[in-house]
Backbone as a chain_set.jsonl record, in Angstrom:
{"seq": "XXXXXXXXXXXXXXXXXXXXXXXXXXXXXXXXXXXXXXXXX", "coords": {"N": [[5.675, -5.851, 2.45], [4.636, -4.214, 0.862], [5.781, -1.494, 1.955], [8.049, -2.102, 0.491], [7.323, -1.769, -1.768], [6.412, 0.939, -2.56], [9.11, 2.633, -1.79], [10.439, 1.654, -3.839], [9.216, 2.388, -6.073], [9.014, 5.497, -5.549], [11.784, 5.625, -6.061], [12.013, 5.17, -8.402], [10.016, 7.416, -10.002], [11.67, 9.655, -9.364], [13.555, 8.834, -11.426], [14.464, 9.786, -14.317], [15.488, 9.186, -16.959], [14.957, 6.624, -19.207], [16.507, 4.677, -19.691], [17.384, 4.096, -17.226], [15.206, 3.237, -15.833], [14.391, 0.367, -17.52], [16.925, -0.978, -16.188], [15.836, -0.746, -13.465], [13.892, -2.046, -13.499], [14.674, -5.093, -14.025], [16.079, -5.646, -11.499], [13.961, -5.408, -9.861], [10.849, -7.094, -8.942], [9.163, -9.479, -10.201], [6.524, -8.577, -10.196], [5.864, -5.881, -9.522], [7.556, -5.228, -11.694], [6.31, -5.9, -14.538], [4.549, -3.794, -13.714], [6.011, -1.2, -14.341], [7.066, -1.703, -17.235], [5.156, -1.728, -18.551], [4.087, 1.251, -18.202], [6.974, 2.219, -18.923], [6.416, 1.773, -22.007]], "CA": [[6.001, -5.778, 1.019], [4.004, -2.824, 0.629], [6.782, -0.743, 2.311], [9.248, -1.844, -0.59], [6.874, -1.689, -3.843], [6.499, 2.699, -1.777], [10.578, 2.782, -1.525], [10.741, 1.388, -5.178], [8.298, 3.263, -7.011], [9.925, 6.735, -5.25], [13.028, 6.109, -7.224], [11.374, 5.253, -10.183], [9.529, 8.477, -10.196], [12.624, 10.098, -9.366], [14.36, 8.624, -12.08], [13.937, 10.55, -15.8], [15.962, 8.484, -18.037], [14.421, 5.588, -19.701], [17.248, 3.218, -19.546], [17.215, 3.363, -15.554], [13.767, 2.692, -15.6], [14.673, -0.513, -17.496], [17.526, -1.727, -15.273], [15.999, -0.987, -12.173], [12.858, -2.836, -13.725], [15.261, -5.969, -14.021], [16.338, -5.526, -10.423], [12.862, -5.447, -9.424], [10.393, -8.313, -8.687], [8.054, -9.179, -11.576], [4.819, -7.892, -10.581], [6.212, -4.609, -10.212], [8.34, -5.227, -13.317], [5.024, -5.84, -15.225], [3.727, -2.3, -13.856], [7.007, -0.415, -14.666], [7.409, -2.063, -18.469], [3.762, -0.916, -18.846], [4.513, 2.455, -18.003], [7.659, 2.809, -20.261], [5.538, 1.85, -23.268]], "C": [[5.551, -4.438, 0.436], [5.079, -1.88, 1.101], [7.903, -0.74, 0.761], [8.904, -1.64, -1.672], [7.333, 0.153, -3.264], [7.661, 2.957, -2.33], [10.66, 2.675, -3.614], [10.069, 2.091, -5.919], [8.63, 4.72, -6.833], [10.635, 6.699, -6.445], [12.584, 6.006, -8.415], [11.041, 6.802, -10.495], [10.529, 9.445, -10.192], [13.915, 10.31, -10.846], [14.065, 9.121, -13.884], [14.078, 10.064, -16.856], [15.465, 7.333, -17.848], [15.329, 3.972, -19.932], [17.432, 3.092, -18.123], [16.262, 2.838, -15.338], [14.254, 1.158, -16.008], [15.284, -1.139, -16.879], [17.004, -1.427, -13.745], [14.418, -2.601, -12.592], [13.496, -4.451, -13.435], [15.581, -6.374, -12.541], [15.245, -6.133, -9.73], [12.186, -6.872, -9.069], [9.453, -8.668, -9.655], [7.099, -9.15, -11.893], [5.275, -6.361, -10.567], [7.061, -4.531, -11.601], [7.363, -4.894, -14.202], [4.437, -4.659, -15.098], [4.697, -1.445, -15.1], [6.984, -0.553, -16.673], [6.315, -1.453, -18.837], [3.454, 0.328, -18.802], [5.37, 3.249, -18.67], [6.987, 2.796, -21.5], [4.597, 2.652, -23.735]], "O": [[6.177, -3.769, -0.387], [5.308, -1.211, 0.093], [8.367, 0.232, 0.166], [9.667, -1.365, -2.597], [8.451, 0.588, -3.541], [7.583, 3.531, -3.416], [10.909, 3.597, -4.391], [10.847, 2.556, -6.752], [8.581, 5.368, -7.879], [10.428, 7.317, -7.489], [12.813, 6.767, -9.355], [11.815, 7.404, -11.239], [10.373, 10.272, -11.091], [14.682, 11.213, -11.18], [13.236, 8.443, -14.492], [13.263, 10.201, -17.769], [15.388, 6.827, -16.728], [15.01, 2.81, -20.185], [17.654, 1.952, -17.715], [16.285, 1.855, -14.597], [14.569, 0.488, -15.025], [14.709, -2.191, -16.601], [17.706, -1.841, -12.822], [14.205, -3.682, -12.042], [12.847, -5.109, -12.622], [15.332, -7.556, -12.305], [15.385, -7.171, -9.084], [12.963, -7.813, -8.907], [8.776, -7.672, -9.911], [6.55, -9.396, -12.967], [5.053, -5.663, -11.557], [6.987, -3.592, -12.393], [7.368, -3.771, -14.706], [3.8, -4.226, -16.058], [4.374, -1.146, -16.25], [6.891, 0.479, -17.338], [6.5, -0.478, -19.565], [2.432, 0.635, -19.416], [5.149, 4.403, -19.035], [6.963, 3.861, -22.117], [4.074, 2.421, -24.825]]}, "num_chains": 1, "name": "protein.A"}
């Protein structure tokens, strides 16, 4: 699992705009969701 939070958190960081962040957040699983939302705010 640790391999896919790595993989997932890449693109995040990758990603600049604030509405990808949200839909990948949705995508996501919802303990990383919970980081990510915490992060846009």
């Amino acid at each position: 699992m640790l391999d896919l939070d790595r993989s997932e958190f890449s693109l995040r960081l990758q990603l600049k705009s604030k509405a990808e962040y949200i839909v990948i957040n949705e995508i996501t699983s919802e303990g990383i969701t919970k980081l990510n939302t915490t992060k846009i705010e």
